[in-house]
C-alpha positions in Angstrom: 48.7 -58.4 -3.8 48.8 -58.0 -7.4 47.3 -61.7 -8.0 44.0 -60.8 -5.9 41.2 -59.0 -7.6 39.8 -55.7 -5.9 37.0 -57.0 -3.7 39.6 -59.8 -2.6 42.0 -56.9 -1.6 39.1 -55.0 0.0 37.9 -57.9 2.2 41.9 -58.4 3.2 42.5 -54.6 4.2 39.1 -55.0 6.3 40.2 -58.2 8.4 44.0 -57.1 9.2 42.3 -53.8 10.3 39.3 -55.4 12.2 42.4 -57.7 13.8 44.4 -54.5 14.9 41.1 -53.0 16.6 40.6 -56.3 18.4 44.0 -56.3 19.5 43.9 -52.3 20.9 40.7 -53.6 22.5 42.0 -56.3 24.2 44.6 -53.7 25.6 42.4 -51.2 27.3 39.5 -54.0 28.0 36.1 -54.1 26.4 34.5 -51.3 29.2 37.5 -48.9 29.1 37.3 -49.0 24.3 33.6 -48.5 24.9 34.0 -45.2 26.9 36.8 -44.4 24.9 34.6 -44.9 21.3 31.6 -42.2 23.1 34.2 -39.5 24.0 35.5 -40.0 20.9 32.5 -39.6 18.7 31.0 -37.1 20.7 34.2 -35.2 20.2 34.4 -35.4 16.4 30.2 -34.6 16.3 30.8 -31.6 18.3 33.7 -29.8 16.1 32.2 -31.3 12.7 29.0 -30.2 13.7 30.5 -26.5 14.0 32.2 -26.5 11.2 28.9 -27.3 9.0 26.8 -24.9 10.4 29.6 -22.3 10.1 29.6 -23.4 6.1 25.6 -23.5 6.1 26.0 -19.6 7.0 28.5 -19.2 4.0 26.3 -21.0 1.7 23.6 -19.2 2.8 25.0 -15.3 2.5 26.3 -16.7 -1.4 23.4 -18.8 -2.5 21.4 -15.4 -4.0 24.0 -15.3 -7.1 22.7 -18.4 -8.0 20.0 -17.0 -9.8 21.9 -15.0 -12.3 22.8 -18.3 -13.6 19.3 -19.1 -14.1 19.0 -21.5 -11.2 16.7 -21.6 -8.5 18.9 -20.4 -5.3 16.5 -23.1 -2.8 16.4 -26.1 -5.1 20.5 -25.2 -5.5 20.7 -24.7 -1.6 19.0 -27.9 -0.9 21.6 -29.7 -2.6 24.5 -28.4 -1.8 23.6 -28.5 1.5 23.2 -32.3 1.7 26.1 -32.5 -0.2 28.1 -30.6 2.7 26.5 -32.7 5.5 27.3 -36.1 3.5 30.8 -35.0 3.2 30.6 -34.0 6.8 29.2 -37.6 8.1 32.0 -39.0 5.9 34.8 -37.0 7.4 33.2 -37.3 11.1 33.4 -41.2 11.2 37.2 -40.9 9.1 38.2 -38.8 12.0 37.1 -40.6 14.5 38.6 -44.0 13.6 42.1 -42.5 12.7 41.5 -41.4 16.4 40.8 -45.2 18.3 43.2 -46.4 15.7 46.3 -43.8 17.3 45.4 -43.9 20.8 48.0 -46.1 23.1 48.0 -47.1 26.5 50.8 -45.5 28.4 52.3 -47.5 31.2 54.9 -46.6 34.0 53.9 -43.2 35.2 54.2 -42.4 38.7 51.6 -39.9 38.2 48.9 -40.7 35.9 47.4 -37.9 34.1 43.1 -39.0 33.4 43.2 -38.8 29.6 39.7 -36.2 29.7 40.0 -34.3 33.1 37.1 -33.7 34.8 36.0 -29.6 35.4 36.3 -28.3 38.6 32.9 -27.2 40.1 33.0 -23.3 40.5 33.2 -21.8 43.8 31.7 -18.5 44.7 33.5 -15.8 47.5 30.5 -14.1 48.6 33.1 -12.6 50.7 32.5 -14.5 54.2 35.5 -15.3 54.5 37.8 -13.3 52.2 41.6 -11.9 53.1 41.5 -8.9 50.8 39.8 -5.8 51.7 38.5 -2.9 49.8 41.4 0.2 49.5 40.8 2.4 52.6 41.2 6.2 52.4 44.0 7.4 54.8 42.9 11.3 55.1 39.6 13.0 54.8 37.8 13.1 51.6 38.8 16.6 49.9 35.5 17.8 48.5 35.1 19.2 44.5 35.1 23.0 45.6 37.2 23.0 48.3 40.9 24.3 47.9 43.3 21.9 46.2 45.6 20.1 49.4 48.4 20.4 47.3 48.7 24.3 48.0 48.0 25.9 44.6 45.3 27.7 46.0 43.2 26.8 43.6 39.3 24.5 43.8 40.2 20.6 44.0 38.2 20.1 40.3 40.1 23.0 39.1 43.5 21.7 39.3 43.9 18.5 40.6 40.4 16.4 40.1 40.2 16.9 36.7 
């Protein structure tokens, strides 16, 4: 390694790592890497995505002191903000290949568990057919200035309806 020059060590790194994601294709078959690669990506776009717009807001609430350093706060805005959504392509397409590069194919399970589950649809009781019913009163309804059933003698909203 030390005898090879840095483009030489470069193109090396490249092949043994095109070689590995070959093999892991091979393993889950052509159909089953492609799937995998769009979950994937679409995965990493979706948090990243997040994350920059929630650092867009920062920069945004902060980019006003700016011009006590005599610099214009859009120009200053403008750049910084490319240089966050460079940084975030960068550490989008990182993510997602340390992802296909970790991911194994698990074999012998008497239950297989699908890697991305699919949602349940939602069902709606519209009460048709439901077991629980609403709380029934047992007596008759004691009335706000009627006397209190519990014998004080007193009005019901005087003493116990509070």
């Amino acid at each position: 390694m030390k005898d090879l020059g840095r483009e030489a060590l470069r193109d090396e790194v490249l092949k043994k790592l095109r070689d590995l994601y070959q093999k892991k294709e091979e393993e889950f078959t052509p159909p089953l890497m492609r799937n995998l690669e769009k979950m994937v990506l679409l995965r990493m776009i979706d948090t990243h995505w997040k994350d920059h717009l929630l650092s867009m807001d920062y920069l945004k609430e902060g980019i006003g002191l700016r011009g006590y350093g005599q610099k214009d706060p859009l120009a200053e805005y403008k750049r910084e903000g490319y240089e966050m959504f460079s940084e975030m392509i960068a550490r989008m397409k990182t993510d997602a290949l340390g992802h296909l590069f970790r991911v194994q194919v698990v074999r012998g399970e008497k239950n297989p568990v699908a890697p991305f589950p699919r949602p349940q649809p939602i069902r709606l009781n519209r009460g048709e057919d439901s077991s629980a019913r609403p709380a029934q009163r047992e007596g008759k309804k004691v009335g706000r200035n009627e006397v209190c059933p519990c014998g004080s003698g007193k009005k019901y909203k005087k003493c116990c309806g509070k």
